[in-house]
Biopython code that builds the backbone (N, CA, C, O; Angstrom):
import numpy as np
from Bio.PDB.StructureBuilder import StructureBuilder

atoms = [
    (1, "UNK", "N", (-1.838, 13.960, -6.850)),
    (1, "UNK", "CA", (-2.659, 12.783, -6.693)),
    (1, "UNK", "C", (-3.998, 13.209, -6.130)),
    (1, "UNK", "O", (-3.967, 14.006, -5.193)),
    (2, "UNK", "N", (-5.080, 12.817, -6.542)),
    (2, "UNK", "CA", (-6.359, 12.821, -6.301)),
    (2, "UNK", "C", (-6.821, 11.869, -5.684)),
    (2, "UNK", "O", (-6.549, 10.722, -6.037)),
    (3, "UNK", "N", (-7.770, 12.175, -4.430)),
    (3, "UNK", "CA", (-8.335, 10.530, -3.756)),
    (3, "UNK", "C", (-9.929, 10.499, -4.701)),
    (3, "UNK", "O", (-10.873, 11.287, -4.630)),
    (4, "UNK", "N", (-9.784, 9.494, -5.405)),
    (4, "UNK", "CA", (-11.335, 9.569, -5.776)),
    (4, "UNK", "C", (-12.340, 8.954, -4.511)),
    (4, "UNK", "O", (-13.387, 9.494, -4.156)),
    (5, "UNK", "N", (-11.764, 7.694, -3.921)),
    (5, "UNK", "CA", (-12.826, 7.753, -2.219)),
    (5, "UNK", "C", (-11.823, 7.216, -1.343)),
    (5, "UNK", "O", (-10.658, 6.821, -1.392)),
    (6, "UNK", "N", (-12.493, 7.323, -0.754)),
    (6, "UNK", "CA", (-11.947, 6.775, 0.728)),
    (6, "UNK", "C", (-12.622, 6.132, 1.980)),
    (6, "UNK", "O", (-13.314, 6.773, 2.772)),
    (7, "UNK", "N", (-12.330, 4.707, 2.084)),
    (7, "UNK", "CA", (-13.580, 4.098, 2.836)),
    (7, "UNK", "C", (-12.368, 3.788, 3.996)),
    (7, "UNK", "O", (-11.150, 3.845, 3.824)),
    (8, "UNK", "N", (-13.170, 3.419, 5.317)),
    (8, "UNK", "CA", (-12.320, 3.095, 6.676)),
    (8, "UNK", "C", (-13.228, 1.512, 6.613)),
    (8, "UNK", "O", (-14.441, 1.313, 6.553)),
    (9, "UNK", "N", (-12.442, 0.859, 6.641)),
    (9, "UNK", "CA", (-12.843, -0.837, 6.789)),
    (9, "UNK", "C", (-12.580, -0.933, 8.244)),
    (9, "UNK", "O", (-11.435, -1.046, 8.683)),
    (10, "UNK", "N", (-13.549, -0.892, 8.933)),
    (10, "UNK", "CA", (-13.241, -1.080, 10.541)),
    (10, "UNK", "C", (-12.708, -2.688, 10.776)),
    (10, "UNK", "O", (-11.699, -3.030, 11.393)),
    (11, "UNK", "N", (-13.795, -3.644, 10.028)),
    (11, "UNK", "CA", (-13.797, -5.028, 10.114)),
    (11, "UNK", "C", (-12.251, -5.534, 9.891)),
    (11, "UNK", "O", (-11.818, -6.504, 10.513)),
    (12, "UNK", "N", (-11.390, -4.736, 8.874)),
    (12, "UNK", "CA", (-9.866, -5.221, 8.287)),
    (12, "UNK", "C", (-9.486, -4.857, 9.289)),
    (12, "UNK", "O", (-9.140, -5.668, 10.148)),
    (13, "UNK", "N", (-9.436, -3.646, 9.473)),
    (13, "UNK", "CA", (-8.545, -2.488, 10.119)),
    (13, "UNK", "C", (-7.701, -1.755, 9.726)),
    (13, "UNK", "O", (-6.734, -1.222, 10.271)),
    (14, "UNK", "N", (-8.313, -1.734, 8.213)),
    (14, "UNK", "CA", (-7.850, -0.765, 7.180)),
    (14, "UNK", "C", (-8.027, -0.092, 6.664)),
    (14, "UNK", "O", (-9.244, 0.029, 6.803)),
    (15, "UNK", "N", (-7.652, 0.781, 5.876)),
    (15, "UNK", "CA", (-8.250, 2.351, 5.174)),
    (15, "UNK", "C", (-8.144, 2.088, 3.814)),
    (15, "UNK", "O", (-7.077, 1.502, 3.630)),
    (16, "UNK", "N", (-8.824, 2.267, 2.651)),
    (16, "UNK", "CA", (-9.123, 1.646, 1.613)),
    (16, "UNK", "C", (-9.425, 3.094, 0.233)),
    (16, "UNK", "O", (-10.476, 3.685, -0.014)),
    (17, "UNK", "N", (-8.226, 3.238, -0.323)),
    (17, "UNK", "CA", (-8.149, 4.713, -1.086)),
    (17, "UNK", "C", (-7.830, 4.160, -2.191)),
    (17, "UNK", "O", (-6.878, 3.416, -2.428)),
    (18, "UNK", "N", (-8.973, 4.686, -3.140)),
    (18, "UNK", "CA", (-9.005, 4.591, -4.707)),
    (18, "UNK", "C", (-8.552, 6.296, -5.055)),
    (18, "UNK", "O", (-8.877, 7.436, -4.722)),
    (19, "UNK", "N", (-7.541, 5.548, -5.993)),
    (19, "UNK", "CA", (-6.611, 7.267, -6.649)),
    (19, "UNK", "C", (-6.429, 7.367, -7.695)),
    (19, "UNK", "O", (-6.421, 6.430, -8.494)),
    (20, "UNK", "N", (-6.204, 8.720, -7.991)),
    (20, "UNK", "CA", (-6.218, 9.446, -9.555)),
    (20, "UNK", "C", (-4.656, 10.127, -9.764)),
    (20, "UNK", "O", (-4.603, 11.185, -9.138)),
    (21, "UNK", "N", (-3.333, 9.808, -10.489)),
    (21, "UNK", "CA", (-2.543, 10.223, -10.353)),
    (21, "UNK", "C", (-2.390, 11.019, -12.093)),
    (21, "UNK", "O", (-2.304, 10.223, -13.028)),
    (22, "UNK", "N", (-2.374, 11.990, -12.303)),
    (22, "UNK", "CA", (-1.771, 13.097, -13.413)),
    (22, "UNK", "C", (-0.528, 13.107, -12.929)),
    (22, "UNK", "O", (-0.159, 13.363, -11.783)),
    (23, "UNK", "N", (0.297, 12.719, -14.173)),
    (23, "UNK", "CA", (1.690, 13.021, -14.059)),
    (23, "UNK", "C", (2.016, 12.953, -15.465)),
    (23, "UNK", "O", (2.501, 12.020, -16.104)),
    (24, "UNK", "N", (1.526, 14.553, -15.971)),
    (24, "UNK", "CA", (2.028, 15.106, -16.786)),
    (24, "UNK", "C", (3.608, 15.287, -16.996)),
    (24, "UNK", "O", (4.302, 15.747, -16.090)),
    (25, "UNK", "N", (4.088, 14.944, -18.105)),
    (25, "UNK", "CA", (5.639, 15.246, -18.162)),
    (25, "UNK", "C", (6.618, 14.597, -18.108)),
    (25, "UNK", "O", (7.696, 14.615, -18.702)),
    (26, "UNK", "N", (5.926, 13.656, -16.896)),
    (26, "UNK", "CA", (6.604, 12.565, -16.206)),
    (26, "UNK", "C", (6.811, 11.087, -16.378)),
    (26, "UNK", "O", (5.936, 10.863, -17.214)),
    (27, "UNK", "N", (7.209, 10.284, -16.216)),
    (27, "UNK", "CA", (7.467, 8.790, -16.532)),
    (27, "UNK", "C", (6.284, 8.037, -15.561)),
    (27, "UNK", "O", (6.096, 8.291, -14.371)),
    (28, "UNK", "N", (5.725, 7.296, -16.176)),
    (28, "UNK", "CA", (4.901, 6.270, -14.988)),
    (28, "UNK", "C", (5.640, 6.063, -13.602)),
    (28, "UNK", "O", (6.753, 5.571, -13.419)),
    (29, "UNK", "N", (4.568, 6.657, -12.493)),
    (29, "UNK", "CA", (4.971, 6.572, -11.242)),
    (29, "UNK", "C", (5.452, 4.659, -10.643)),
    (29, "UNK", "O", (4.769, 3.755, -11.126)),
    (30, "UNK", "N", (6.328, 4.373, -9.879)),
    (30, "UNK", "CA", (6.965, 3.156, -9.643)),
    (30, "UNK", "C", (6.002, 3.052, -8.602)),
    (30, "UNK", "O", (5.414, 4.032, -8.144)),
    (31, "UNK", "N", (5.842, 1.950, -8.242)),
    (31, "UNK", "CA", (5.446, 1.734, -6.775)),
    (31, "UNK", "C", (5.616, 2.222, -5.306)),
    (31, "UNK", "O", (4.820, 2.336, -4.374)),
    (32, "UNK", "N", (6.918, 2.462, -5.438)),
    (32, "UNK", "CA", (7.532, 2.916, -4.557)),
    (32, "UNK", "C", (7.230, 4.787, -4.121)),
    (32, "UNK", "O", (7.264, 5.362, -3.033)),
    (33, "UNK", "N", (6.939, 5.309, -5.565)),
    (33, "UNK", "CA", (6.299, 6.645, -5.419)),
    (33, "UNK", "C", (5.135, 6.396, -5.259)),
    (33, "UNK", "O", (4.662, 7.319, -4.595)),
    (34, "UNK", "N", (4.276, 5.558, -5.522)),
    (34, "UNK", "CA", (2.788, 5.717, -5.330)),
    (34, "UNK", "C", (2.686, 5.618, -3.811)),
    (34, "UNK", "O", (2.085, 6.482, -3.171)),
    (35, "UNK", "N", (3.326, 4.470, -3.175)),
    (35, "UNK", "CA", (3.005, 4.279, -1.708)),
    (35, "UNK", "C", (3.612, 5.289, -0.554)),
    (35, "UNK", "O", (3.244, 5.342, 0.620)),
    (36, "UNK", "N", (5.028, 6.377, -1.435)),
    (36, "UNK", "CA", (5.301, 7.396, -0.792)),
    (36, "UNK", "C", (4.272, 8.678, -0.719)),
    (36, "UNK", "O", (4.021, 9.420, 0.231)),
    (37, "UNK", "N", (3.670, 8.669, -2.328)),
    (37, "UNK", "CA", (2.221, 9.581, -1.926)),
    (37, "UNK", "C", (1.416, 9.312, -0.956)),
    (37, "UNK", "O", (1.023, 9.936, 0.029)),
    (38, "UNK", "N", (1.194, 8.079, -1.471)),
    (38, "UNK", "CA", (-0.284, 7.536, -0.227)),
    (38, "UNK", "C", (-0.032, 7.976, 1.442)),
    (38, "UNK", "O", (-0.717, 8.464, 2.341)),
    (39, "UNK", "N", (1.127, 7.579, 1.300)),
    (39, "UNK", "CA", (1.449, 7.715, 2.976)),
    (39, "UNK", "C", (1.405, 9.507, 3.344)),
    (39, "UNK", "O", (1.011, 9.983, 4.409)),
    (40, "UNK", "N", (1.869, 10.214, 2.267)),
    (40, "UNK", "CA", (0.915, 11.724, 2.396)),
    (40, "UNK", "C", (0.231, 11.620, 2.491)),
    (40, "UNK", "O", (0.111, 12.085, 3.625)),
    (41, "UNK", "N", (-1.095, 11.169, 2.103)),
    (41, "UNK", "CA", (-2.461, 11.012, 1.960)),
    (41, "UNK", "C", (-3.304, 11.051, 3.245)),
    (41, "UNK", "O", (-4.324, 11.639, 3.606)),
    (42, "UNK", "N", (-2.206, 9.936, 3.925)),
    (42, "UNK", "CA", (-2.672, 9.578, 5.091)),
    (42, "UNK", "C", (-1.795, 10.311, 6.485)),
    (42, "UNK", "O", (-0.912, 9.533, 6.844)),
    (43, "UNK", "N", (-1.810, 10.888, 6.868)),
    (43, "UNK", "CA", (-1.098, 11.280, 7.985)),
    (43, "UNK", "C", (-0.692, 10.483, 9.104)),
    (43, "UNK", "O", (-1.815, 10.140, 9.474)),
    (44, "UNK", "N", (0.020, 9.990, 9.839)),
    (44, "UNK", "CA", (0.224, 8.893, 10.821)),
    (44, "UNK", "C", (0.139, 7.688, 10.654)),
    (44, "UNK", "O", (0.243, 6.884, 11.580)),
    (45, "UNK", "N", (-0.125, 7.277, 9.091)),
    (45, "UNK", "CA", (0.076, 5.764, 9.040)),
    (45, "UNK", "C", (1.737, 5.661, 8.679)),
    (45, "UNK", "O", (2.504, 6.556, 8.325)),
    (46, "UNK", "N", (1.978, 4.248, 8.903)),
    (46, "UNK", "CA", (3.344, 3.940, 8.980)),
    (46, "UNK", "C", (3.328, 2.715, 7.929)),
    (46, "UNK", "O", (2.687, 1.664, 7.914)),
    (47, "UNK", "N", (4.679, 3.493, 6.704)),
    (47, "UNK", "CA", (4.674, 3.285, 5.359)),
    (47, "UNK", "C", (5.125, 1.400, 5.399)),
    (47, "UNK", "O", (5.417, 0.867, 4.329)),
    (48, "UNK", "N", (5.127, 0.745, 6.426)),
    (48, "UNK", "CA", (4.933, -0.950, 6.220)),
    (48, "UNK", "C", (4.263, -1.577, 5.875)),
    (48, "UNK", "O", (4.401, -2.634, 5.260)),
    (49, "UNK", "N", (3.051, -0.839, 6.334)),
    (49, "UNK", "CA", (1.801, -0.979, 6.314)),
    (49, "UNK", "C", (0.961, -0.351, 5.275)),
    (49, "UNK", "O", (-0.234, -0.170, 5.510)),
    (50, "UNK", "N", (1.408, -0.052, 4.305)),
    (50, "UNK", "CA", (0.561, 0.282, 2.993)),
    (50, "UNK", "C", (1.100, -0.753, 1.967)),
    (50, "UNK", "O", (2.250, -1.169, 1.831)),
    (51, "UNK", "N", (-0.214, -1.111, 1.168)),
    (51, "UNK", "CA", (0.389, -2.349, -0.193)),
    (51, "UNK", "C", (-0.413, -1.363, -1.382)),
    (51, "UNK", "O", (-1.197, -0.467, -1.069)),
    (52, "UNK", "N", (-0.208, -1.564, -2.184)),
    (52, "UNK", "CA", (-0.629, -0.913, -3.329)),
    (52, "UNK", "C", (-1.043, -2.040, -4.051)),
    (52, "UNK", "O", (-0.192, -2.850, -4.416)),
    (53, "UNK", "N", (-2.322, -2.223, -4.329)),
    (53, "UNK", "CA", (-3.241, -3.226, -4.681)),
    (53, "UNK", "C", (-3.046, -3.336, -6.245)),
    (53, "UNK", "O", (-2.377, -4.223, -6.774)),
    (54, "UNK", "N", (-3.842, -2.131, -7.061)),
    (54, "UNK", "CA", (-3.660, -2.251, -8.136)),
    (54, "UNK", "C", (-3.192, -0.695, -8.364)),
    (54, "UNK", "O", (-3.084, 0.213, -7.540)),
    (55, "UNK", "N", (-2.917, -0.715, -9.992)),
    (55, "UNK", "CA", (-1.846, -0.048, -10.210)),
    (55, "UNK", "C", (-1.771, 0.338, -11.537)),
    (55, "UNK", "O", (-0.618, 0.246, -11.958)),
    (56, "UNK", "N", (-2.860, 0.880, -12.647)),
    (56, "UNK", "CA", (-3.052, 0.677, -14.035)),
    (56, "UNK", "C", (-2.867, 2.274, -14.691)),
    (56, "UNK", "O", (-3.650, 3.195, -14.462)),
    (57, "UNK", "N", (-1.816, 2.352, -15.435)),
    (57, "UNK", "CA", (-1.560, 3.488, -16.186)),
    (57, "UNK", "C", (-2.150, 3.356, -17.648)),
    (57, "UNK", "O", (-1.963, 2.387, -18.384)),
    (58, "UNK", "N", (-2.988, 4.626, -17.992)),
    (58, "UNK", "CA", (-3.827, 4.188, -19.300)),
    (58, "UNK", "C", (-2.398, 4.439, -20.098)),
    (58, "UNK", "O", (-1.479, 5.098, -19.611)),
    (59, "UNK", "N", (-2.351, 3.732, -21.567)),
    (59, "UNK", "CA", (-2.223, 4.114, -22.747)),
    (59, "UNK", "C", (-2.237, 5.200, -23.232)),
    (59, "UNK", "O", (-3.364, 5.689, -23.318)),
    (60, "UNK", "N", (-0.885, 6.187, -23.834)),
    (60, "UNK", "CA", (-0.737, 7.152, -24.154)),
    (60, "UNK", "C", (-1.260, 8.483, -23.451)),
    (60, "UNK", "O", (-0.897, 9.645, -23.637)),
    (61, "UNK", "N", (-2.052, 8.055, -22.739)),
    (61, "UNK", "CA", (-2.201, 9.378, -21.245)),
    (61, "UNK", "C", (-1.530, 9.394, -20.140)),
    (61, "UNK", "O", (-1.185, 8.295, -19.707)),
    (62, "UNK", "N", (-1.144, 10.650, -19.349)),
    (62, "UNK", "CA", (-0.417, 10.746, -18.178)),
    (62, "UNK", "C", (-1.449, 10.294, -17.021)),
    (62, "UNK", "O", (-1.569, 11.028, -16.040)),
    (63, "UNK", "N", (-2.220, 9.064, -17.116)),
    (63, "UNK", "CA", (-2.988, 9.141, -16.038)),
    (63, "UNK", "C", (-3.178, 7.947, -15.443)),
    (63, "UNK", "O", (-3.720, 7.022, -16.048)),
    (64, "UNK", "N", (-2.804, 7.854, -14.348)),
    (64, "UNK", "CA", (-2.499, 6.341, -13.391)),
    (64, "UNK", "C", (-3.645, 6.405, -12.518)),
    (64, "UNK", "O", (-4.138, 7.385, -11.958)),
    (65, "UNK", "N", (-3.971, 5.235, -12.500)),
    (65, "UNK", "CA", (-5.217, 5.276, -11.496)),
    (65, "UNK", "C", (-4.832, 3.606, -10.481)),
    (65, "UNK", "O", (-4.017, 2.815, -10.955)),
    (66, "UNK", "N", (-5.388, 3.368, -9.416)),
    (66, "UNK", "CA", (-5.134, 2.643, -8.531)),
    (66, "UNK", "C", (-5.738, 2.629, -7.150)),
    (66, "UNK", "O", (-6.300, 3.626, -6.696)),
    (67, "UNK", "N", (-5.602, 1.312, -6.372)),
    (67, "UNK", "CA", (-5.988, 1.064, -5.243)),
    (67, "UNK", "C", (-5.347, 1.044, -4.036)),
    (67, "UNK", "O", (-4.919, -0.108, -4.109)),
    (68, "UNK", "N", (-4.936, 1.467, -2.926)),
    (68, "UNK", "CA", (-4.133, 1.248, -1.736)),
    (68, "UNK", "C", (-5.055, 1.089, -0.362)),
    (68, "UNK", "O", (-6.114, 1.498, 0.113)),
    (69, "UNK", "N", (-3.817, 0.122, -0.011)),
    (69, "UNK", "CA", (-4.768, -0.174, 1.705)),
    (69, "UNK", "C", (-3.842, 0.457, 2.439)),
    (69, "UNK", "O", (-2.682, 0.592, 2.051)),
    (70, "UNK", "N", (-4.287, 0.896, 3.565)),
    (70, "UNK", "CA", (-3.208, 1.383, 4.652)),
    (70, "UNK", "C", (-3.842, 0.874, 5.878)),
    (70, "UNK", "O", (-4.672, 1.547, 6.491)),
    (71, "UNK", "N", (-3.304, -0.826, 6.417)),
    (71, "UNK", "CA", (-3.110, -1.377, 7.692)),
    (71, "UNK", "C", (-3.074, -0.410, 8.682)),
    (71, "UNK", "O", (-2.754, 0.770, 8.542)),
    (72, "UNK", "N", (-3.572, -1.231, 10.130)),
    (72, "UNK", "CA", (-2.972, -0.296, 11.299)),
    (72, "UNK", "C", (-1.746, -1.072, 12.119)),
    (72, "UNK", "O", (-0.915, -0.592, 12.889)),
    (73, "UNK", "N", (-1.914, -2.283, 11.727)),
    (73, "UNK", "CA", (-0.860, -2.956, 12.301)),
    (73, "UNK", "C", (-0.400, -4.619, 11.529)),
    (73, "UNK", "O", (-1.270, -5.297, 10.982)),
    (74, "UNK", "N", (0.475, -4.895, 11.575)),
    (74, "UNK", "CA", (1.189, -6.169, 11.120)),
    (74, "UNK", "C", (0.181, -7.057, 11.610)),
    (74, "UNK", "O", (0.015, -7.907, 10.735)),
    (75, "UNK", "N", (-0.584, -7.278, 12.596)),
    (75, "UNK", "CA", (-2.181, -8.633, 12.398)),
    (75, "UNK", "C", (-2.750, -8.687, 11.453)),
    (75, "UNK", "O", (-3.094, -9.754, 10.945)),
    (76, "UNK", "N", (-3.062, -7.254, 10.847)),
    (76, "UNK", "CA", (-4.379, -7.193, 10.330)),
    (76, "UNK", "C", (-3.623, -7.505, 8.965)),
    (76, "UNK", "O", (-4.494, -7.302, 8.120)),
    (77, "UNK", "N", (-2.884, -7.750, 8.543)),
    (77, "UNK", "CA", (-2.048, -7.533, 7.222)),
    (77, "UNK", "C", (-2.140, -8.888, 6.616)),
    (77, "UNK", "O", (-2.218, -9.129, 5.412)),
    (78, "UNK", "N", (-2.121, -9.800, 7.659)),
    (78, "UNK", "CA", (-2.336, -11.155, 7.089)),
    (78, "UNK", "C", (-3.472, -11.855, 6.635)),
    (78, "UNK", "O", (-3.467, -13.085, 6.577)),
    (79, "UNK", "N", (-4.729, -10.975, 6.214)),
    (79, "UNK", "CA", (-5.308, -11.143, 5.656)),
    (79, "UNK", "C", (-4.989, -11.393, 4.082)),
    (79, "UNK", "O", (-5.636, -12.069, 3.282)),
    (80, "UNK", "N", (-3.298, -10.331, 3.791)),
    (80, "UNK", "CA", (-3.258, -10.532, 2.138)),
    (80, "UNK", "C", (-2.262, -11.675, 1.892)),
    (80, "UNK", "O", (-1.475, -12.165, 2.702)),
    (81, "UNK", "N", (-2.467, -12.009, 0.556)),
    (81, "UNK", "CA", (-1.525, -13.144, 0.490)),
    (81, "UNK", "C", (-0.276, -13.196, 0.248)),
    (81, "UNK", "O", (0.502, -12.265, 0.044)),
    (82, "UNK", "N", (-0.094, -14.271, 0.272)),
    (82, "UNK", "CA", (1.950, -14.039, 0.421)),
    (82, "UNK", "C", (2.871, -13.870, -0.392)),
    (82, "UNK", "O", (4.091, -13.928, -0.238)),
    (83, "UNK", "N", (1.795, -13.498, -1.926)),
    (83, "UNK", "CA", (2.825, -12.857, -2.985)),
    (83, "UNK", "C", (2.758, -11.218, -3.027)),
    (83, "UNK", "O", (3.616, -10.533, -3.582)),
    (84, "UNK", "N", (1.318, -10.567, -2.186)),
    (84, "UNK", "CA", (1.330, -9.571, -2.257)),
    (84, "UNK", "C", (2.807, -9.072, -1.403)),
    (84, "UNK", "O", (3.699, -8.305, -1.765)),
    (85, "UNK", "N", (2.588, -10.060, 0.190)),
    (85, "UNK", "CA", (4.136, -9.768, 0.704)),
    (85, "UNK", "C", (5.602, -9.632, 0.581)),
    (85, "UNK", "O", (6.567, -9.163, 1.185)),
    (86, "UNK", "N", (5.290, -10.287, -0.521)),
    (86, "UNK", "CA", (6.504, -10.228, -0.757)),
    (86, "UNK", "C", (6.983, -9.528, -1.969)),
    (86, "UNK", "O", (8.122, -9.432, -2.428)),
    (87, "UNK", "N", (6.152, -9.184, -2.271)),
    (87, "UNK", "CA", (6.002, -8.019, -4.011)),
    (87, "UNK", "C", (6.519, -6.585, -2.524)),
    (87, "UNK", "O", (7.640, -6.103, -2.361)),
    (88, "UNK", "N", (6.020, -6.464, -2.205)),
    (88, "UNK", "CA", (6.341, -5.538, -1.255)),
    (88, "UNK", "C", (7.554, -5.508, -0.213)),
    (88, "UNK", "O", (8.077, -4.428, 0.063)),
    (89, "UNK", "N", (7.870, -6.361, 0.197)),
    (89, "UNK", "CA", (9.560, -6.771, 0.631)),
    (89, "UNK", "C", (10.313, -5.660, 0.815)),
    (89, "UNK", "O", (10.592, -4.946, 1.778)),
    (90, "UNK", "N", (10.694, -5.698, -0.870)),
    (90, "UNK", "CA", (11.811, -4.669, -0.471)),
    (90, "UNK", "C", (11.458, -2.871, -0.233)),
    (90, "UNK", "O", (12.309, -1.985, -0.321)),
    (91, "UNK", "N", (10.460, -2.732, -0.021)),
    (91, "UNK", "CA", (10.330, -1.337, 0.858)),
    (91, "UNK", "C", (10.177, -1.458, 2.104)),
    (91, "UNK", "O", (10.105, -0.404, 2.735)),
    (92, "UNK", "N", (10.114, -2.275, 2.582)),
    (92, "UNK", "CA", (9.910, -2.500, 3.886)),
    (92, "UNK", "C", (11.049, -2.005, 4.828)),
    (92, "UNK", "O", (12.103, -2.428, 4.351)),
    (93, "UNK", "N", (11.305, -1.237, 6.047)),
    (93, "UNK", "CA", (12.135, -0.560, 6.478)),
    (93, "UNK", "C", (12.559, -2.213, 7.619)),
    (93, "UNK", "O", (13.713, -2.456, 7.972)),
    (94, "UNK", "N", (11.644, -2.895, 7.904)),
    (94, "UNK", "CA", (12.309, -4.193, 8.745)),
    (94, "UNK", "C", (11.445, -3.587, 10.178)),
    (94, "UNK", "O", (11.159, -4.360, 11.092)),
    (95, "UNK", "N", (11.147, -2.363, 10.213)),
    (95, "UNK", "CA", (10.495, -2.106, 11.543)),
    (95, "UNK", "C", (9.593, -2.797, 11.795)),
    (95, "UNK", "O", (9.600, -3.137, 12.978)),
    (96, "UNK", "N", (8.606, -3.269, 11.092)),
    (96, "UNK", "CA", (7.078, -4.301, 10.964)),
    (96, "UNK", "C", (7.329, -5.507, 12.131)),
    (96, "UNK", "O", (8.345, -6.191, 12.248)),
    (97, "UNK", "N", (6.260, -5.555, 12.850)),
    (97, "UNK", "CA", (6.443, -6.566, 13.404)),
    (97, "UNK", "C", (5.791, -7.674, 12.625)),
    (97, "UNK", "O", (4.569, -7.796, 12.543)),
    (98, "UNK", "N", (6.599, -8.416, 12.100)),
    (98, "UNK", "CA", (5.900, -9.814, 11.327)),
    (98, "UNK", "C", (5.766, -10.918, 12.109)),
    (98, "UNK", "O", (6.512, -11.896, 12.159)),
    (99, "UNK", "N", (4.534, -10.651, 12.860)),
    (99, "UNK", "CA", (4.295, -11.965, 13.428)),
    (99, "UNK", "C", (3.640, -13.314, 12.773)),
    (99, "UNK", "O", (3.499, -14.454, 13.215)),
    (100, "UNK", "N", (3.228, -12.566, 11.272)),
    (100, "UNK", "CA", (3.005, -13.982, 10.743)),
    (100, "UNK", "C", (4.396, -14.976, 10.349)),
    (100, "UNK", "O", (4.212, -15.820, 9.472)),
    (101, "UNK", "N", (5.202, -14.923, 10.719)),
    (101, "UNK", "CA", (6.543, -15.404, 10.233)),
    (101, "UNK", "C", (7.169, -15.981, 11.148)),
    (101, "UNK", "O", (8.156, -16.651, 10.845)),
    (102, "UNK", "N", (6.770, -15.873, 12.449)),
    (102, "UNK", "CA", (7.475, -16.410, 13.438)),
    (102, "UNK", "C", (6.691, -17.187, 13.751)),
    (102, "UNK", "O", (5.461, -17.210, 13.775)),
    (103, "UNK", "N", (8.078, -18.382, 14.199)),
    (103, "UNK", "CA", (7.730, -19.667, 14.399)),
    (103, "UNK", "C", (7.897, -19.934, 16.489)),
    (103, "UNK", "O", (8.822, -19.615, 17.236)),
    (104, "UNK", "N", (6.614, -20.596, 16.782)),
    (104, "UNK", "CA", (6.765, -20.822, 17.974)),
    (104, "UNK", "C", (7.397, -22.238, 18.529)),
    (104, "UNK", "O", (6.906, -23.266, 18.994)),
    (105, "UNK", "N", (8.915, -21.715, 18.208)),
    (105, "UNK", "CA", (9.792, -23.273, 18.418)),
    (105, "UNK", "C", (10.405, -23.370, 19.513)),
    (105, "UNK", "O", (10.004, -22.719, 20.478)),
    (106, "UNK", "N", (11.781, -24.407, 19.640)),
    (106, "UNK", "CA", (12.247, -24.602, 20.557)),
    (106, "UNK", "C", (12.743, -23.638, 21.107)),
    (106, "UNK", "O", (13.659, -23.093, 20.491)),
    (107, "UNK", "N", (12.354, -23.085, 22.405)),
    (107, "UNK", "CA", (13.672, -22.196, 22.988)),
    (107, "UNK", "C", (13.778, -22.935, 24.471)),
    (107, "UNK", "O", (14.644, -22.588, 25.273)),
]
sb = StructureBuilder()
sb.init_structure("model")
sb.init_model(0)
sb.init_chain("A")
sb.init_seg("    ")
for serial, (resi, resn, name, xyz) in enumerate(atoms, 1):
    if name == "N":
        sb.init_residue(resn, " ", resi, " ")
    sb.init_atom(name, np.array(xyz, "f"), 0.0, 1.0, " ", f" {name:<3s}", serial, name[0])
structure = sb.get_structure()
C-alpha cells in the first residue's frame, strides 16, 4: 500500500490518508484488510477508530485506491454519520467508548 498524502486535521482530530493499493494476483482487498493496513500505516492509532471512507477498485486492474480517517478518540467520531457507523460495526472490538449512544437516564 502506498500513502499518496497525508493530512493531520487538527480541527476533527483526525488523520486523513488517501491510498494506492497494488494487489497484483490477488482478489479485491475487503474492508476489513484495508483498515488492517491503514492501522500499519499509522502506528499507535487504535483500529475503532479508523472508517474507511471510500473504497474504489478500477476495472480489470489490480489497483484499489481510497480514503481513510484515523480518529483519536470516540468524540471526535461523531462527526460521521450513522450509516457510516454502523457499516463499520462489525469490526469493532467493543473497546470504543461510544458515548454517542448512551443515554443519560434514570439511575
Amino acid at each position: 500500500m502506498e500513502i499518496v498524502s497525508r493530512k493531520e486535521n487538527k480541527l476533527l482530530n483526525r488523520v486523513e490518508i488517501n491510498f494506492r493499493w497494488q494487489h497484483i494476483g490477488q482478489s479485491t482487498p475487503s474492508r476489513k484488510a484495508v483498515m488492517d493496513l491503514v492501522k500499519t500505516l499509522e502506528p499507535g492509532s487504535n483500529p475503532d477508530y479508523i472508517v474507511v471512507k471510500e473504497c474504489n477498485t478500477r476495472f480489470g486492474q489490480p489497483l484499489t485506491t481510497g480514503m481513510a480517517f484515523i480518529y483519536g478518540d470516540a468524540a471526535s467520531m461523531t462527526v460521521e454519520p450513522q450509516y457510516i457507523h454502523a457499516r463499520h460495526e462489525q469490526f469493532r472490538s467493543g473497546n470504543a467508548d461510544e458515548s454517542s449512544t448512551e443515554d443519560g437516564g434514570d439511575q
